[in-house]
C-alpha positions in Angstrom: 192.9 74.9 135.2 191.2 76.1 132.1 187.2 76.9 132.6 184.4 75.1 131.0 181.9 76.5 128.4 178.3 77.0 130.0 175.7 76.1 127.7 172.0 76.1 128.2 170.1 74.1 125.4 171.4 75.2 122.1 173.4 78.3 123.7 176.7 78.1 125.1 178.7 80.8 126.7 182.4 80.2 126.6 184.0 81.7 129.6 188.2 81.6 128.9 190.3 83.7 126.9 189.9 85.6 123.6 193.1 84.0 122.0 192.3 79.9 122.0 191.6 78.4 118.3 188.5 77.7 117.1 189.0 74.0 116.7 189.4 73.8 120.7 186.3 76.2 121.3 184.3 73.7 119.5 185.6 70.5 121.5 185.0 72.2 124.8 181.3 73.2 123.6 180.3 69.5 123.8 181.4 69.0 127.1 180.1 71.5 128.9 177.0 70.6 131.6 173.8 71.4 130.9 173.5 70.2 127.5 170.0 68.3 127.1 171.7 65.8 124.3 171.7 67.6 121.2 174.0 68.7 118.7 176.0 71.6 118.8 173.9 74.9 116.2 176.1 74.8 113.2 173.6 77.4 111.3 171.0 80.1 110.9 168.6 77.5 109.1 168.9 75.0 111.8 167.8 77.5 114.8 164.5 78.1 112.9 164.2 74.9 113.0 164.5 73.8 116.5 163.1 77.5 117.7 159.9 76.0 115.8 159.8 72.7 117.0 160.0 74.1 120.4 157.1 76.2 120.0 155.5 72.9 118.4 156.0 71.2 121.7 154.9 74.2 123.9 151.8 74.3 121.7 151.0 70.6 122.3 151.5 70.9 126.3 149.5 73.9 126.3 146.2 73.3 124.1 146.9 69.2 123.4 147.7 69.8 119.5 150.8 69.7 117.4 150.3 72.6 115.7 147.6 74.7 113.3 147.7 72.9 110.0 149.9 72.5 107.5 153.0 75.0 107.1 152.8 78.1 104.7 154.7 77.6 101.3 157.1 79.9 100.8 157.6 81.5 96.9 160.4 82.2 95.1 159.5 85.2 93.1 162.7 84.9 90.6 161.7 81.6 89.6 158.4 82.0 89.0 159.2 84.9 86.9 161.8 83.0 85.2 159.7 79.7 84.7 157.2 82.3 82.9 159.5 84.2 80.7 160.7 80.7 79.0 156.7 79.6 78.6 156.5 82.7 77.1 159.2 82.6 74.7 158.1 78.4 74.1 154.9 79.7 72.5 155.9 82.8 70.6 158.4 79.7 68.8 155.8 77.4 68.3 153.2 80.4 66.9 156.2 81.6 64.2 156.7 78.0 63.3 153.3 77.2 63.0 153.3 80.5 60.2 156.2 80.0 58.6 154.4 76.1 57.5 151.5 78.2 56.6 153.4 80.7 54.4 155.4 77.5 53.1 152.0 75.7 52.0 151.1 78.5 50.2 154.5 78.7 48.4 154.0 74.9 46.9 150.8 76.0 45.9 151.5 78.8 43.8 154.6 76.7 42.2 151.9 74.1 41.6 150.1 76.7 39.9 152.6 77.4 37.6 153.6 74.6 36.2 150.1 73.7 35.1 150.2 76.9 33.2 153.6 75.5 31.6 152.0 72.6 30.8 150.0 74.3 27.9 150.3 73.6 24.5 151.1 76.6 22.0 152.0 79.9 21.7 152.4 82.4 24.9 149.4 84.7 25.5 149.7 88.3 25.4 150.3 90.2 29.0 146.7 91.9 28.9 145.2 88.5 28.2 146.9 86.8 31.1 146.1 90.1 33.3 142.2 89.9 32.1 142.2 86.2 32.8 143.0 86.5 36.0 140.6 89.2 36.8 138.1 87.2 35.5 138.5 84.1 37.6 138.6 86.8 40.6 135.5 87.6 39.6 134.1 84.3 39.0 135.5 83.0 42.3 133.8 86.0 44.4 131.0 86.7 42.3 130.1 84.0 39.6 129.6 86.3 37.2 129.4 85.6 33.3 130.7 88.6 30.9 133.7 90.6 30.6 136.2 91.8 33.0 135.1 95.0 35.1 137.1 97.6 34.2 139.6 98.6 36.8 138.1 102.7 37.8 134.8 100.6 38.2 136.6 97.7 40.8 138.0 100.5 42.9 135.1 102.2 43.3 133.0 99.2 44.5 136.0 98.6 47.0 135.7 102.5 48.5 132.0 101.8 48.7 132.7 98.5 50.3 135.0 100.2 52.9 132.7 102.7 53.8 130.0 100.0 54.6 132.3 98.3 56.5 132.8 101.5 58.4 129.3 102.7 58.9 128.5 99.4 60.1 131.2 99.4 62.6 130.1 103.6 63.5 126.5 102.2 64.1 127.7 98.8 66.0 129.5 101.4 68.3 126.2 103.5 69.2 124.4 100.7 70.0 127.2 99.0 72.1 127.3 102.8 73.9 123.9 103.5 74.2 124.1 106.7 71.7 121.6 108.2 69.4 121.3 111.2 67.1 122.0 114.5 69.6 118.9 115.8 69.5 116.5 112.4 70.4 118.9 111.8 73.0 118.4 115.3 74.5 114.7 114.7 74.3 115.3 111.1 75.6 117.4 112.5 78.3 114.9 114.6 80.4 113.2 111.9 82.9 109.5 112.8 82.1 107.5 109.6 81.5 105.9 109.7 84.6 104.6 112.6 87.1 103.2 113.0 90.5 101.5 116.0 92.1 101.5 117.4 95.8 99.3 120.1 97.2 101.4 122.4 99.3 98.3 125.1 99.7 96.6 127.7 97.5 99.2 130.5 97.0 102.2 130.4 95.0 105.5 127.9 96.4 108.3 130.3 95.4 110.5 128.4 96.8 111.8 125.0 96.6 114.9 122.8 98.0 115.8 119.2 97.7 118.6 118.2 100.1 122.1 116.6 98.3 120.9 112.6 99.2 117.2 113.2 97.6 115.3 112.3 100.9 113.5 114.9 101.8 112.1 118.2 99.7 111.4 121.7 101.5 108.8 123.7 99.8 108.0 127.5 100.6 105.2 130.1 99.8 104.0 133.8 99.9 101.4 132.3 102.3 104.1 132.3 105.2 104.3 128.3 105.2 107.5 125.6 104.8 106.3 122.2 104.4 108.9 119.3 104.5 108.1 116.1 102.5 109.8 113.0 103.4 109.9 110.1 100.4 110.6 107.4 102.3 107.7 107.7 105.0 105.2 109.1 102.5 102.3 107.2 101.1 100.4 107.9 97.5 98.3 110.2 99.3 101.8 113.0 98.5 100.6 114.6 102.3 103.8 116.7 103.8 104.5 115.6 107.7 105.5 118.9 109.0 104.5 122.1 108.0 105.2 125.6 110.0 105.9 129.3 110.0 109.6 130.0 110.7 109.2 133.7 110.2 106.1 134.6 111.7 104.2 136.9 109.0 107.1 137.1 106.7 106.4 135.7 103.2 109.1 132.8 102.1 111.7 134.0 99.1 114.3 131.5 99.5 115.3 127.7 100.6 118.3 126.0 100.2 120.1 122.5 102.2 123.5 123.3 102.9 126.0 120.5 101.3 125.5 118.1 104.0 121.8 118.0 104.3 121.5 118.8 107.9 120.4 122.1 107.7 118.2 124.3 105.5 118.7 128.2 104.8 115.2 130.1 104.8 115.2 133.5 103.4 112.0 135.4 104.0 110.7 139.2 103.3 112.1 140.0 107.1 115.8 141.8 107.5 116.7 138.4 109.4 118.0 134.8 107.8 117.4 131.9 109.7 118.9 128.3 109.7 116.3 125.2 110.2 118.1 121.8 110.9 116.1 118.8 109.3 113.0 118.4 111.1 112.2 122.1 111.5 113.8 123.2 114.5 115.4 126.7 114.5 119.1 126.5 115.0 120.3 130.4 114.4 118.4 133.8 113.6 120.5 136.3 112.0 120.7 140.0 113.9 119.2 142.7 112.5 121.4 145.8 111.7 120.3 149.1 112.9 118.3 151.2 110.4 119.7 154.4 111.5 123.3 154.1 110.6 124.3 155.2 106.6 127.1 153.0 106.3 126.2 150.0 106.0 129.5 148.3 106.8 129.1 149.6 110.2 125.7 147.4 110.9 126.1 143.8 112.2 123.4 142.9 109.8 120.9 143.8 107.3 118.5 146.6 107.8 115.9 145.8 105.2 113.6 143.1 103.2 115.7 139.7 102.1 115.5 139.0 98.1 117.7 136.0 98.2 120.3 133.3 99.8 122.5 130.5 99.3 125.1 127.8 100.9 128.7 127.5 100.3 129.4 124.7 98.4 132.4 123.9 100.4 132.4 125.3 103.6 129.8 123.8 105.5 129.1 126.8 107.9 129.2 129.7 105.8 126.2 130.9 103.7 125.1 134.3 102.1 122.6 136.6 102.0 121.6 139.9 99.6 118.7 142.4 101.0 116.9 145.6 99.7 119.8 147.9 101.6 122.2 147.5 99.0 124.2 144.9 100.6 125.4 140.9 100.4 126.7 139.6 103.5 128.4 136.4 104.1 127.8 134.3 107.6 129.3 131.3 109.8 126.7 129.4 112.0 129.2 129.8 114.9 128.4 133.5 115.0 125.1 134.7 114.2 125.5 137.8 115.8 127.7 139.1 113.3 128.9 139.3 110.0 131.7 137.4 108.4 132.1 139.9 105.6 130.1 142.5 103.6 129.7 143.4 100.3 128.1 146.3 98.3 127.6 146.0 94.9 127.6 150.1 92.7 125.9 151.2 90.0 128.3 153.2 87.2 128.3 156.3 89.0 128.9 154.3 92.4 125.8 155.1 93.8 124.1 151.6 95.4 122.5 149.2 93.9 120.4 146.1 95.7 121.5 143.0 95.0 118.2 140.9 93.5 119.5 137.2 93.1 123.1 135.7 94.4 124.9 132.5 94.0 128.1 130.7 94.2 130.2 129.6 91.8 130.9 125.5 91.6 133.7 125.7 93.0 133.6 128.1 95.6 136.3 130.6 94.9 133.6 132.9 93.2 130.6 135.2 94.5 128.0 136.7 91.9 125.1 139.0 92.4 122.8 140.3 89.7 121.4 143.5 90.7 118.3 145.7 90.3 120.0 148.2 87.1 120.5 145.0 84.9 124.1 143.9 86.1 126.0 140.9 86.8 128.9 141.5 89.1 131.4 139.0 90.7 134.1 139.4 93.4 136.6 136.9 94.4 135.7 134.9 97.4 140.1 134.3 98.5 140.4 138.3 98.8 139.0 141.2 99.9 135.5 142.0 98.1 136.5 145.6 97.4 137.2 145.4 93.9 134.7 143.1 91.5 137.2 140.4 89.2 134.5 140.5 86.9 131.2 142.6 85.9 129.0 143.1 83.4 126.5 146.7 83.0 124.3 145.7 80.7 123.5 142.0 81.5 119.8 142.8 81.6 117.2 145.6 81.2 117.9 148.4 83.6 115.2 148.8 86.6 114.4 144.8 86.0 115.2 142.3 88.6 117.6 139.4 87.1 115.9 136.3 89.4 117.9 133.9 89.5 121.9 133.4 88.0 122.8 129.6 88.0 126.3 128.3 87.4 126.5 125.4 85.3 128.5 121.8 86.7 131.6 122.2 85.1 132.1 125.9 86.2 132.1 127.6 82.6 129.0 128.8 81.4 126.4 131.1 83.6 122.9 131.1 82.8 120.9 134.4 83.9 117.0 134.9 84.4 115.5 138.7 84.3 112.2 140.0 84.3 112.7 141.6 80.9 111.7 138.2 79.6 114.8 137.0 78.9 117.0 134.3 79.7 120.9 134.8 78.9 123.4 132.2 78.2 127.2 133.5 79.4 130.7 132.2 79.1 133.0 132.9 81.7 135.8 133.2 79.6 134.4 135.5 77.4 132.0 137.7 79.2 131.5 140.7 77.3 128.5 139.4 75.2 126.5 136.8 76.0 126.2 133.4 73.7 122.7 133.2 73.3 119.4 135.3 74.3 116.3 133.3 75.0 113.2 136.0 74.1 109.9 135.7 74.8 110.1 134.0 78.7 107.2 135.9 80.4 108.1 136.6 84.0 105.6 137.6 86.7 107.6 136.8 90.1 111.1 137.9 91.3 112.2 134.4 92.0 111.8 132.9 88.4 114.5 130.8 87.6 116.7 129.0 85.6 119.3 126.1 86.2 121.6 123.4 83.7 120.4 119.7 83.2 123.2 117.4 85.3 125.1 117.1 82.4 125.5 120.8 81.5 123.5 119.8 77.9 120.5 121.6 78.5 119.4 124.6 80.5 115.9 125.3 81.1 113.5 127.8 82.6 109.7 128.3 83.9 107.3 130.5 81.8 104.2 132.2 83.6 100.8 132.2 82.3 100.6 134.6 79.5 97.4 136.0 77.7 95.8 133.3 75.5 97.5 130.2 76.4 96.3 127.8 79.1 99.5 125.9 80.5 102.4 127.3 82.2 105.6 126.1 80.4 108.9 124.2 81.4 111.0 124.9 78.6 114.4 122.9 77.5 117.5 124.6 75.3 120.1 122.9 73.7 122.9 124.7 75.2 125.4 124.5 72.3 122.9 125.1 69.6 120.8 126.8 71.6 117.5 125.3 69.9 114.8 124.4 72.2 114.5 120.6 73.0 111.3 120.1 74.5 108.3 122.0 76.6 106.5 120.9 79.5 102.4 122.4 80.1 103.0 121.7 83.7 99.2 123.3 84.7 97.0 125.9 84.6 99.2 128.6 86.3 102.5 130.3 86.5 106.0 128.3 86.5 108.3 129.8 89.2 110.6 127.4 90.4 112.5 124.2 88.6 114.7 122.0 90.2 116.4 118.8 88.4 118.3 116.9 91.2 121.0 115.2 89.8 121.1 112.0 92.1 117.5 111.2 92.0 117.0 112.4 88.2 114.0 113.9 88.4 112.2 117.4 88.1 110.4 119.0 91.0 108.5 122.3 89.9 106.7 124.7 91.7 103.8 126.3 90.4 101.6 129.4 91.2 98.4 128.1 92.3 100.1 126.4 94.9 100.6 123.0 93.6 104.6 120.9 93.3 104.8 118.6 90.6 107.7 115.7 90.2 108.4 114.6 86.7 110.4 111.5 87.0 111.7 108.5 84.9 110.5 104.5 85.5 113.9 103.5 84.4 116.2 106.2 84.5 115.1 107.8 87.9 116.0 106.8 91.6 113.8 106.7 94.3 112.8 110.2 95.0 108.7 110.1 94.6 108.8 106.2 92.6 109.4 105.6 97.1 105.7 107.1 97.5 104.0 106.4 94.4 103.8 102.5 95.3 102.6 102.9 98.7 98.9 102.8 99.2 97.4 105.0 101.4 95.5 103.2 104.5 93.0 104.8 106.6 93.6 104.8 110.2 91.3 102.7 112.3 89.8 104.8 115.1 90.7 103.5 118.6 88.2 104.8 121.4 90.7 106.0 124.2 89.7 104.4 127.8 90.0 107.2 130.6 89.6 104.9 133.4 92.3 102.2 133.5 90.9 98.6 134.0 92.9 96.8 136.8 92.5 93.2 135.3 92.4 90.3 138.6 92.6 86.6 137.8 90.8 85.8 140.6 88.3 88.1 141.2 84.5 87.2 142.7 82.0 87.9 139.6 80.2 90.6 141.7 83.6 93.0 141.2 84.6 91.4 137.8 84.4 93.7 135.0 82.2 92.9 132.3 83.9 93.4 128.7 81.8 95.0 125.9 82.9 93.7 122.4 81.5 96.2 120.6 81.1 100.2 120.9 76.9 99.3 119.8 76.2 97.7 123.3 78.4 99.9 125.4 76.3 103.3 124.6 73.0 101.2 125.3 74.3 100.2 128.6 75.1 103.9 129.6 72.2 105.0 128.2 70.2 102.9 130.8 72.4 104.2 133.7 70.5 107.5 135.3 74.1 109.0 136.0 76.6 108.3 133.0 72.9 109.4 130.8 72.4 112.1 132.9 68.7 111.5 133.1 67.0 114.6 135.0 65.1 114.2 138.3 62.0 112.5 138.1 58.6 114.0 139.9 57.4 113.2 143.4 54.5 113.2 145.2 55.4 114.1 148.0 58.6 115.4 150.0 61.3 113.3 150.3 65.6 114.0 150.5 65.2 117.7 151.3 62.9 118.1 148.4 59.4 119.5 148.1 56.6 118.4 145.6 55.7 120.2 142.8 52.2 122.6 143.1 49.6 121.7 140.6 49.0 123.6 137.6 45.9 125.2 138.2 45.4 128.7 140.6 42.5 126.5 143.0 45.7 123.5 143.4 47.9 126.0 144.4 46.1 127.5 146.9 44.6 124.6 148.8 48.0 123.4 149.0 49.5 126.1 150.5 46.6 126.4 152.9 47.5 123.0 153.9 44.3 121.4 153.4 44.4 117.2 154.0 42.0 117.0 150.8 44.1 117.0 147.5 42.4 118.4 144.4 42.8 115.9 141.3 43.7 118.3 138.7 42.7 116.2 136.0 39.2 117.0 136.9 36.9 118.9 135.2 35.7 122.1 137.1 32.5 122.1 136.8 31.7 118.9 137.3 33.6 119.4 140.7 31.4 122.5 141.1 27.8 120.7 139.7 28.5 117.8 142.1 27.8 120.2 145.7 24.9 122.1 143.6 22.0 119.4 145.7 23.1 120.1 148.7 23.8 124.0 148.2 20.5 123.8 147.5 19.5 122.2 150.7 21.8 122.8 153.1 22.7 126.7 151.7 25.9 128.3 153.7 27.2 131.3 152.1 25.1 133.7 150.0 20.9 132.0 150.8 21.3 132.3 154.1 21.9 136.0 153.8 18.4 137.2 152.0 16.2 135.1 154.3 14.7 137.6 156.2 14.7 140.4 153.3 13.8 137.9 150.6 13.0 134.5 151.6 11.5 133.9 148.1 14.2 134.7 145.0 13.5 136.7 142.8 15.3 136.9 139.3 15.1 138.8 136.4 13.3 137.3 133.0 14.8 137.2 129.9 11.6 138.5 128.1 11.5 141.7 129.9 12.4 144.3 127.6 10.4 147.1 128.5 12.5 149.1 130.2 14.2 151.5 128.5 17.9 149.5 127.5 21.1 151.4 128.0 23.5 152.8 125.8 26.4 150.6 124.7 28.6 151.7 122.3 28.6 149.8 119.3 31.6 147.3 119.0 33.8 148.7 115.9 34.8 145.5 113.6 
């Protein structure tokens, strides 16, 4: 007895042997149990089919709905791309056919042409004629001119001229399409000075100054010992700073810098120690100080003497740099502040030490440079060992002059340097033997003068202090290929120290000597920056008089213990002005003893002393004397008690001395001296 297939739905599982024929496998597959009354799957196609209409019904049993919309089409890409190739090839027919009609037209034309000319009557003209005629109904086509033919020299010449126009026109169509003018205005055009804003930092000179990478905030510094941080966004017009402190104690401020993410500013002051500040102020690190009694300076875990100068890695978020008065730059991590990542010392040319005055990166990162107190400009490699310099220059600058500041430019070739010899230099990199230009006549009077390259690398500009004679310190502008100057800004009545041209914002922030930052910005061309603050007017704060006791409000409280609510400030201060406590009102006489108390005496000697004798009878002091006195003087006279009584025996009859008795001799009073 052979076995039957087992099939479940669509699938059936045949159970016998390997070696029957197909055509018996497919009779016994129909009549095996199970089957729920559907065909036998002949193909693929056909079990996507019934696999989706059984999800179809699950769907509907499930949620009550056939399915979600209509099917997705399905694409055949070859087709398309077939379908597209014959439109394609359709019109390029129909375009050549459409020219060759064109080119055909113009062929009857030309025939037509002809055979009017073969229509004349008499003898052929002469080849120049023919050649003169035509020219001459060129000419009186394009031109309508009457005369003769314009000789041919003449023609070609108006043609060149005619080309050139045509070109000129299409040259100046071009600037105005890109937005390009003559070099020089749009250098001029270029620096974002239309507008400018002024905030007061203090009274001595901000020589330093940092804008962080987004343009939100600016850090200023100053000899007085202060940081202030401005914020744009929550300024008003007013230009006030919302934090100002002294991260260094007594320490004047030489340096500020936000590292490449903006969360954390460098500060560089006159002590031996860096620290780092994160955005608000707060100190995160304090660099150690090395110890002052050890030669080699490798030795030390930090510097030993003054800071001149210090700066971020472009790249590396947590490393910065540092140069000092002991002869030494040293590079950091903000992991480990109690050491040194690396240390390098710069040599004069008989390797004796030399302190570095002004460092920077380069652009890129790979490079360190330091310009140093005898006039060089030295590099080492930042991907070795800073043993060896892979570039230096001796005579960069005047020996014994501090170079200030040494800026990179954007695109990595060109290095601008700043000394106190007047001078500002303009180097390139790949030739750095002689410099390209020298910029004379830049008075200098602080070590932290410096210079820097407009966004574009175009310009590079420098602050001048306040020389003898003029009355405006000076921002001046060079063209940095033809090294003319472009522009000068009289910033104010002091010294020019610091310039910084933030390339986001686009817009100038310069610190000046009398203690005064000024933003030169752009309506059009600039980005928020100080246009935030300018906008905003400043409101004065309402004064809110602080309650110290806390009213307990009850909804239903008797009107004996309700509180009563003053409206205005006016009638509260006359109210407590009535109260003998809140006034403080001092103790009022009394007449008599009362609460421990005793009265006050009177204010004559006779008061006094009745009182204390404890006589009943009071004495009015109000009254006169002697009328108290006169009042008795009837009945002393009468009724005598005290002295009368006394000379009645001896002299019952007074006797008193007359005025007109002079007789006697008178005695001897010394005269009264005036």
């Amino acid at each position: 007895m052979s076995k039957k297939p087992i099939s479940f739905g669509k699938i059936s599982f045949k159970a016998n042997k390997s070696s029957e024929t197909s055509d018996s496998d497919k009779n016994e597959s129909t009549s095996g149990f199970g089957t729920f009354g559907r065909t036998p799957i002949q193909d693929a196609k056909e079990i996507e089919e019934i696999a989706v209409d059984l999800e179809n019904q699950h769907v509907e049993h499930v949620m009550g709905i056939k399915n979600f919309g209509k099917k997705a089409k399905n694409f055949n890409i070859e087709e398309l791309m077939e379908q597209a190739r014959k439109t394609a090839q359709e019109h390029n027919k129909k375009r050549l056919e459409a020219e060759a009609a064109q080119s055909a037209a113009k062929d009857v034309k030309k025939n037509n042409d002809n055979d009017d000319d073969d229509d004349l009557i008499g003898p052929p003209l002469p080849p120049s004629m023919v050649k003169g005629e035509e020219t001459s109904s060129k000419t009186s086509k394009d031109d309508d001119l009457i005369g003769p033919p314009i000789p041919k020299s003449a023609q070609e010449a108006e043609e060149g001229d005619k080309a050139a126009e045509g070109d000129k026109e299409a040259e100046d169509s071009y600037d105005e399409l890109s937005g390009s003018d003559d070099e020089e205005l749009t250098l001029e055009k270029r620096i974002p000075n239309t507008h400018e804003v002024e905030m007061h930092h203090g009274t001595k000179a901000v020589v330093a100054l940092a804008v962080d990478p987004s343009g939100a905030r600016l850090a200023t510094g100053s000899i007085d010992y202060d940081v202030s941080f401005w914020d744009f966004a929550g300024m008003d017009s007013s230009m006030r700073s919302f934090r100002t402190l002294q991260p260094c104690e007594n320490h004047p401020i030489r340096a500020l810098q936000y590292s490449a993410t903006g969360d954390s500013i460098l500060v560089v002051s006159g002590s031996a120690q860096a620290k780092v500040l994160d955005r608000d102020g707060f100190e995160v690190l304090e660099c150690v100080k090395g110890d002052q009694y050890i030669t080699d300076m490798a030795r030390t875990k930090g510097h030993t003497a003054a800071l001149n100068s210090g700066c971020w890695h472009p790249h590396i978020r947590e490393e910065f740099m540092t140069c000092s008065q002991d002869g030494t730059l040293r590079l950091w991590l903000v992991e480990n502040p109690k050491q040194h990542k690396a240390v390098i010392k710069p040599r004069q040319q008989g390797g004796l030490k030399t302190n570095p005055t002004a460092c920077a990166f380069s652009k890129d990162g790979n490079t360190v440079a330091c310009g140093c107190f005898d006039g060089s400009i030295q590099m080492w490699d930042h991907r070795k060992n800073f043993v060896n310099t892979s570039m230096q220059l001796r005579d960069a600058h005047q020996n014994q002059t501090e170079i200030s500041c040494i800026s990179y430019s954007y695109l990595g070739s060109f290095l601008a340097s700043r000394g106190n010899d007047d001078t500002m230099k303009l180097w390139d990199l790949r030739s750095f033997k002689k410099p390209l230009n020298v910029f004379s006549d830049l008075f200098s009077r602080y070590e932290q003068t410096d210079c820097s390259f407009s966004p574009d690398d175009s310009m590079v500009f420098t602050g001048e202090s306040l020389q003898k004679g003029r009355d405006f310190g000076r921002l001046i502008f060079y063209n940095s290929k033809t090294f003319e100057e472009v522009m000068n800004i009289e910033v104010t009545k002091s010294h020019i120290i610091k310039a910084v041209w933030h390339a986001k914002l686009n817009q100038i922030f310069v610190g000046c000597g009398n203690g005064v930052v000024k933003c030169y910005y752009d309506n059009k061309k600039s980005l928020r920056g100080a246009k935030l603050c300018v906008i905003k007017t400043h409101r004065k704060r309402h004064s809110v008089e602080v309650v110290s006791s806390q009213q307990i409000i009850t909804p239903h409280a008797l009107p004996l213990f309700r509180q009563e609510k003053l409206r205005t400030s006016k009638k509260k201060m006359e109210k407590d002005r009535l109260d003998p406590v809140k006034s403080r009102r001092p103790d009022l006489p009394i007449t008599s003893g009362q609460g421990g108390r005793v009265a006050q005496s009177g204010s004559t000697l006779s008061s006094f002393v009745i009182r204390n004798l404890g006589l009943s009878k009071r004495v009015d002091d109000e009254q006169d004397p002697r009328e108290a006195i006169l009042k008795y003087a009837k009945e002393a006279e009468e009724n005598p008690f005290w002295v009368a009584p006394a000379y009645t025996k001896t002299q019952p009859k007074p006797i008193f001395q007359d005025d007109d008795d002079n007789d006697g001799p008178s005695d001897a009073k010394k005269q009264k001296s005036s």
